[in-house]
C-alpha positions in Angstrom: -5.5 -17.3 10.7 -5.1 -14.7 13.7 -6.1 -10.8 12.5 -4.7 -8.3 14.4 -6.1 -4.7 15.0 -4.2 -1.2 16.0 -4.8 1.6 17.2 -8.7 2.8 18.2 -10.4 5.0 14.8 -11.1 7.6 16.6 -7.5 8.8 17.1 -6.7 8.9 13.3 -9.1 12.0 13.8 -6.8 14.1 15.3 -4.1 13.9 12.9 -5.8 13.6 9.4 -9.2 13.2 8.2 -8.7 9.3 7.9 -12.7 8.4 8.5 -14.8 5.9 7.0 -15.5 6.4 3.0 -19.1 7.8 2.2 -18.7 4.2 0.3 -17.9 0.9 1.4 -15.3 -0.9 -0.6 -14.9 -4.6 0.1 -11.1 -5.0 0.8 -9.9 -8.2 -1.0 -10.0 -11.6 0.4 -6.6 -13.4 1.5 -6.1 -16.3 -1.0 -7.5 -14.1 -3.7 -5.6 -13.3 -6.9 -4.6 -10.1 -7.6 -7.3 -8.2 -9.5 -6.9 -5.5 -12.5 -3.5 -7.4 -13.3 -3.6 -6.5 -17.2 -4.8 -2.8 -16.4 -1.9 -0.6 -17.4 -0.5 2.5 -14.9 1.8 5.1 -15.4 5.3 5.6 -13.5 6.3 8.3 -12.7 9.3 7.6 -15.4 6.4 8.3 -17.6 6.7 3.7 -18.4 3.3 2.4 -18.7 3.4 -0.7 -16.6 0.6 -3.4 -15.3 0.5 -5.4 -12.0 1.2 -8.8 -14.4 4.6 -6.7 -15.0 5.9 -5.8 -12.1 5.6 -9.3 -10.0 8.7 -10.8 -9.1 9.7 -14.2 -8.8 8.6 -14.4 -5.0 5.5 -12.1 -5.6 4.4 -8.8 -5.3 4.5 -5.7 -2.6 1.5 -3.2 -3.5 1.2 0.0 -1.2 -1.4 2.5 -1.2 -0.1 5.3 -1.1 0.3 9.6 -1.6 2.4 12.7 -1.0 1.1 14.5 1.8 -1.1 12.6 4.2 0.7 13.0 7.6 0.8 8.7 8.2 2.2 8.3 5.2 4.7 11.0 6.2 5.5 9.0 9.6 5.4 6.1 7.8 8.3 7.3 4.9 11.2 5.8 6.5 9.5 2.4 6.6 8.5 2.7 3.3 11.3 3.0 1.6 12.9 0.5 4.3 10.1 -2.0 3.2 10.8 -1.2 -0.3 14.3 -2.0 -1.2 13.3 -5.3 1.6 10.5 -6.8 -0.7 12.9 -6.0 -3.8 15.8 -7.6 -2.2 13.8 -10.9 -1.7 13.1 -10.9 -5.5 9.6 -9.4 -4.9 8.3 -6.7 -7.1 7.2 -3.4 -5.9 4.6 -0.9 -6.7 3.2 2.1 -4.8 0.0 3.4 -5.9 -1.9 6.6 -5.8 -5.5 6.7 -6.3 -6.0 9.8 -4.6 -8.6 11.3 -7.7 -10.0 14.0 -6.3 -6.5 15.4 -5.5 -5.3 15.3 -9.1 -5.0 19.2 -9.5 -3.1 19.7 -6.3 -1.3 17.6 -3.7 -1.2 14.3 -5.6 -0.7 15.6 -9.6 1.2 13.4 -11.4 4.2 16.1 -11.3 3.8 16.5 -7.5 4.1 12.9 -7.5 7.4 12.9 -10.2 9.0 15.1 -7.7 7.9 13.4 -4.2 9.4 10.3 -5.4 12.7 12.2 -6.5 12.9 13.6 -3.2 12.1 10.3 -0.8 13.9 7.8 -3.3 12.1 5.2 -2.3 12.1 2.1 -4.6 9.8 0.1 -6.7 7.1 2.0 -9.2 5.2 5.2 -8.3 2.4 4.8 -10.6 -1.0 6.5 -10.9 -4.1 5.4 -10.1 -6.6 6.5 -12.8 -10.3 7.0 -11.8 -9.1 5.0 -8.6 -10.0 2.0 -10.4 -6.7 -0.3 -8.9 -7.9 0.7 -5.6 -11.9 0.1 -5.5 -10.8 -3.7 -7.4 -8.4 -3.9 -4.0 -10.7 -2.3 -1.7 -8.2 -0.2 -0.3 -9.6 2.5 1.6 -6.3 4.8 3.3 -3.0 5.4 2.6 -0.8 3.9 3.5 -2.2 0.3 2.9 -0.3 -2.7 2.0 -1.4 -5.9 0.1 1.2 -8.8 -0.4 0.9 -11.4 -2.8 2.9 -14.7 -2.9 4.7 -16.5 -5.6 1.4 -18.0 -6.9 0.4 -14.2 -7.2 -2.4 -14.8 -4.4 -3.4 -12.6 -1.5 -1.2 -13.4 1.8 -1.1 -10.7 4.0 -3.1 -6.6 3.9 -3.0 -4.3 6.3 -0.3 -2.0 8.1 3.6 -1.9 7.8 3.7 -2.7 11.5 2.2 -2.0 15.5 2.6 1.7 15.5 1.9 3.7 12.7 1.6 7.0 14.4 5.6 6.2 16.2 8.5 4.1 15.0 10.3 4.1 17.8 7.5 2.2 20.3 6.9 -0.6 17.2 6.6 -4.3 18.3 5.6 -6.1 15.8 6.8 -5.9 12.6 3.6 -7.7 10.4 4.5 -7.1 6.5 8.3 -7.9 7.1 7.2 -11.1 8.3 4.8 -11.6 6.3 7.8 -11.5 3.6 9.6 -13.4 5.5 7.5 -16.1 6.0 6.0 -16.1 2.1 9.8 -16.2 0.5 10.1 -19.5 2.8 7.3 -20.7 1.5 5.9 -21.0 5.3 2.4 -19.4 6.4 1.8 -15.8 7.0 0.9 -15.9 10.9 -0.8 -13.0 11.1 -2.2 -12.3 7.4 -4.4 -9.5 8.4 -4.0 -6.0 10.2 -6.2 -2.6 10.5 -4.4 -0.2 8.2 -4.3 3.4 9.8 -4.0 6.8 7.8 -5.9 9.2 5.8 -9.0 8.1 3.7 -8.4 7.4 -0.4 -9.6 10.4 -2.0 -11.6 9.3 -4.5 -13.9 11.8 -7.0 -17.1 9.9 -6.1 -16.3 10.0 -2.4 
C-alpha cells in the first residue's frame, strides 16, 4: 500500500498550535478493527450512542474533530461535503470531540450543541469523554479521519484530501476515494495520509 504525506509540520505552526503531543499515541493499524466499539458517547441530541451503533451497512466514517481550530474551520465545507457523501453510500457517520482540556470553554458540550446547529453538518456530534475514543484510535489533531469497511476494519486514516490549508488548489481527493473504492469492495490505493491541524487537547497533555 502507497502512504502519502502533505504539507511540511512546520507550517501548521503558523496557523494553530498543531505540534507534536507531549505523548505519543500509536495511531491504529489499517486492517485493524475498530476499538472502544461498545463504549457509549453522547450526541449532541443528548442520544447515548456507541461506535457498534452507528456503522452502516458499508462501514463507518469517524472524524476527529472540534469547534474552533482554524483547519477544522478551512476544512468545514468538506466536512459536511464528506458527510452527507459517506451517509449516502450507506456508511455511518460520527464526528468526535476529545478535546478534554477544552471542556469549560471552546469545546463544552453546549458550544458543541450549537456549532453543530450552526454548520449542519451530518452524522453524530458526540463527546469524547476523558479522550478515551481518541488515545484507543491514536488520533492526535483535528481534523482526522479513520474509515472502516463493511467488515468494520481499518481501510484508510488520514486527511480529507491534498490541501488542507486551501480547497481551491486540492488534487487529490484521498477519503472520497477511499469510499469509493471500499463501497466497491475494490482496495483503498492510498490507505494512508499525514492528517494536518491543531493537536487533540487532551487533560494529560
Amino acid at each position: 500500500m502507497k502512504t502519502r504525506y502533505l504539507l511540511p509540520a512546520t507550517i501548521i505552526l503558523l496557523f494553530c498550535f498543531a505540534f507534536k503531543p507531549f505523548t505519543d499515541y500509536t495511531s491504529l493499524e489499517i486492517g485493524k478493527p475498530a476499538p472502544k466499539t461498545e463504549v457509549k458517547l453522547t450526541d449532541v441530541s443528548g442520544k447515548s450512542i456507541s461506535l457498534k451503533e452507528v456503522k452502516g451497512k458499508n462501514g463507518m466514517l469517524v472524524i476527529f474533530s472540534c469547534n474552533t481550530c482554524p483547519f477544522v474551520i478551512k476544512n468545514e465545507g468538506r466536512i459536511k461535503e464528506i458527510t452527507e457523501y459517506a451517509l449516502k453510500n450507506e456508511m455511518g457517520v460520527v464526528v468526535i470531540n476529545s478535546n478534554e482540556g477544552q471542556r469549560d470553554g471552546d469545546d463544552s458540550f453546549e458550544a458543541m450543541k450549537k456549532y453543530k446547529e450552526e454548520k449542519k453538518f451530518s452524522g453524530y456530534y458526540v463527546l469524547d469523554k476523558n479522550s478515551e475514543l481518541a488515545n484507543a484510535f491514536g488520533a492526535t489533531h483535528t481534523p482526522e479521519t479513520f474509515l472502516f469497511g463493511q467488515k468494520g476494519t481499518l481501510v484508510y486514516k488520514g486527511a480529507i484530501d491534498d490541501s488542507p490549508r486551501d480547497e481551491p488548489t486540492v488534487k487529490e481527493h484521498f477519503l472520497k476515494d477511499a469510499i469509493d473504492a471500499t463501497v466497491k469492495g475494490s482496495v483503498v490505493k492510498t490507505n494512508t495520509t499525514k492528517s494536518i491541524g491543531c493537536s487533540i487537547k487532551r487533560k494529560d497533555a
